[in-house]
N, C-alpha and C positions, 0 to 999 in steps of 0.2 A: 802564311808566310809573310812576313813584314817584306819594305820595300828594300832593306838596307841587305836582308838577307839574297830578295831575288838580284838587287843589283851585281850579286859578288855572284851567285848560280851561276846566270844567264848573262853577263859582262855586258850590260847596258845600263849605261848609266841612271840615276835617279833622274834625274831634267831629262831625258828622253824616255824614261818611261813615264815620267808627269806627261809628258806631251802626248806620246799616244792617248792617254786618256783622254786630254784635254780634245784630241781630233777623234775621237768615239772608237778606237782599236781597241780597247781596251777596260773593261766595268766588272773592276774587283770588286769586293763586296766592302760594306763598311760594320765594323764592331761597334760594339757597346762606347769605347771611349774616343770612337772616330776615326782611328787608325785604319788606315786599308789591309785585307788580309786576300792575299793571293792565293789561291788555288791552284794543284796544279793544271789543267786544263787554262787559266792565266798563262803561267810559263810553258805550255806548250805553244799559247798564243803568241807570247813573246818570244819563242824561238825561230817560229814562222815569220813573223815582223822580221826581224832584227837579220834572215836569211833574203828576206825580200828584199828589204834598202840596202843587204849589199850587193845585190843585184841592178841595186840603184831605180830600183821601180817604185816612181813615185807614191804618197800616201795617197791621193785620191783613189789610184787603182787599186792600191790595197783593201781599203774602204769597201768597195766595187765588189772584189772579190769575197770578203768577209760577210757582206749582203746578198750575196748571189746574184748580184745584177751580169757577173761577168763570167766563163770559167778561166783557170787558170790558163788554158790553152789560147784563146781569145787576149788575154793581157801578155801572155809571153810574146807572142806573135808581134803583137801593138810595140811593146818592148823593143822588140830586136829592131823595127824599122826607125826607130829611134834611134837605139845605139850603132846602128850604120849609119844615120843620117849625122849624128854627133862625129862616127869617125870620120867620114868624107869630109866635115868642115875642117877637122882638126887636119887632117891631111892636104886641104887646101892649103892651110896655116903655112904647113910645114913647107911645103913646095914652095910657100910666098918667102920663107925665110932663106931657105937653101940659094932661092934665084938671087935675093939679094947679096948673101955671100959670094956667090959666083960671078957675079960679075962685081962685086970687092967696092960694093957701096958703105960713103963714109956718112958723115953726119952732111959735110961741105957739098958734099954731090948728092945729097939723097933726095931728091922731086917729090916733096911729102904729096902736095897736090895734086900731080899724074897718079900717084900710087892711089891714092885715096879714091879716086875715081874710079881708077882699073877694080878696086874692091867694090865699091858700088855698082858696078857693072856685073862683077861673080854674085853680087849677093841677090842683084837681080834675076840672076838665072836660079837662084835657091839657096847658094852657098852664105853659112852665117859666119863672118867673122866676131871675135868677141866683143859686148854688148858694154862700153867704155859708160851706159848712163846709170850701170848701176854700182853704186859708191857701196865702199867696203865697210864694216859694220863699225871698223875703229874711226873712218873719218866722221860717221853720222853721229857716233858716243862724243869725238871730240866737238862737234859742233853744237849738238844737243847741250854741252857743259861749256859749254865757252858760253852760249846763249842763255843760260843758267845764272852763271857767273856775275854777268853784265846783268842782269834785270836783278839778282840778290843786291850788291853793289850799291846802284841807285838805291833801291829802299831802303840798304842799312843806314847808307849814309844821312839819304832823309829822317831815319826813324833818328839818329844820333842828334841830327839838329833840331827834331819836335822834342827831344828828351832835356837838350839843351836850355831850348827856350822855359821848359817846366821847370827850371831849377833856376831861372833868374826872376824866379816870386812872381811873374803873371798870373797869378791867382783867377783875375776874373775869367782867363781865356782857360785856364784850368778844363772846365767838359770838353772843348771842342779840340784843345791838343787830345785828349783820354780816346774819342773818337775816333781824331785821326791814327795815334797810336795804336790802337784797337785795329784798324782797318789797314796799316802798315805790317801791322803783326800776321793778320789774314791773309794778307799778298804773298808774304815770304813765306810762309803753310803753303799758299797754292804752289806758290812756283815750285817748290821744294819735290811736293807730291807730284806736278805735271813732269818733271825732271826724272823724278822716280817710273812713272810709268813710260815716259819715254823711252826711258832703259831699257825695263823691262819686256816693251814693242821689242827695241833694237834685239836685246837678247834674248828675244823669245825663239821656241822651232827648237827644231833638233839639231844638235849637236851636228858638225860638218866632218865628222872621224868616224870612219868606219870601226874603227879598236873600239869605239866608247858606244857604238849604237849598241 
């Protein structure tokens, strides 16, 4: 079965079934003209995944479990103390919000820096409020291309003014503009491609929708 067929089967996406591959759940076999051809025992694999992560149970322990280093009973378990310890924060959270309403806190009265503390205080005793250093995949795209942008920019401009100079008949300097032209042309290749896999880092992993795993 081609991928485009199990994607529509088993309602996970193509980029998330690349990716299991890519993290070893996954080794369909390969045909004559290179295309992957799934099995079923594949899609029964991928039913299990895809029943796993929405259980929200990370891929290393899938891993785990698919290796037999773990049984299913051993990672459920691991699991649950997990997703209790996720609700208790989130229920910290919530308590932290409710208090603030209740007593009818505005922006003009709100003590960022007593609160800040009091959280540093709960987080000390175990409680995780949310993890403000990790930036969201749009602001790191838009940074990655703005930092793209500005390095393309400089060189095109230089390459316009080396192209410049080539056409006011400096004939003798003729090799060493070709050079550097040559070597302007190269920089805008790297960037181009470092840009690309940039990306490609940022949008790597699996998809964050349960509908589409």
């Amino acid at each position: 079965m081609k991928i485009n067929q199990v994607e529509q089967t088993i309602g996970i996406t193509k980029k998330n079934i690349r990716f299991y591959e890519q993290e070893g759940l996954l080794k369909p076999v390969r045909i004559a003209n290179g295309y992957r051809d799934y099995s079923p025992e594949d899609l029964e694999r991928l039913q299990l995944i895809k029943l796993l992560r929405k259980l929200d149970i990370p891929i290393d322990e899938i891993r785990r479990l698919q290796e037999g280093s773990q049984t299913l009973k051993d990672c459920l378990e691991r699991h649950l103390i997990s997703l209790r310890r996720r609700r208790s924060n989130l229920e910290a959270m919530e308590r932290f919000c409710i208090r603030l309403l209740d007593e009818d806190r505005t922006l003009d009265n709100l003590d960022a820096e007593a609160l800040l503390r009091e959280m540093e205080q709960q987080e000390s005793g175990g409680v995780m409020f949310k993890n403000i250093q990790k930036d969201d995949k749009r602001k790191l795209l838009k940074s990655a291309v703005l930092s793209a942008v500005v390095v393309l920019s400089i060189l095109l401009l230089s390459l316009g003014f080396l192209v410049w100079l080539i056409f006011q008949n400096l004939a003798m300097l003729a090799p060493l503009f070709l050079i550097l032209f040559l070597t302007h042309l190269i920089l805008i290749v790297g960037t181009l491609l470092a840009l690309w896999e940039r990306i490609k880092e940022i949008e790597g992993g699996e998809m964050n929708e349960a509908s589409k795993y």
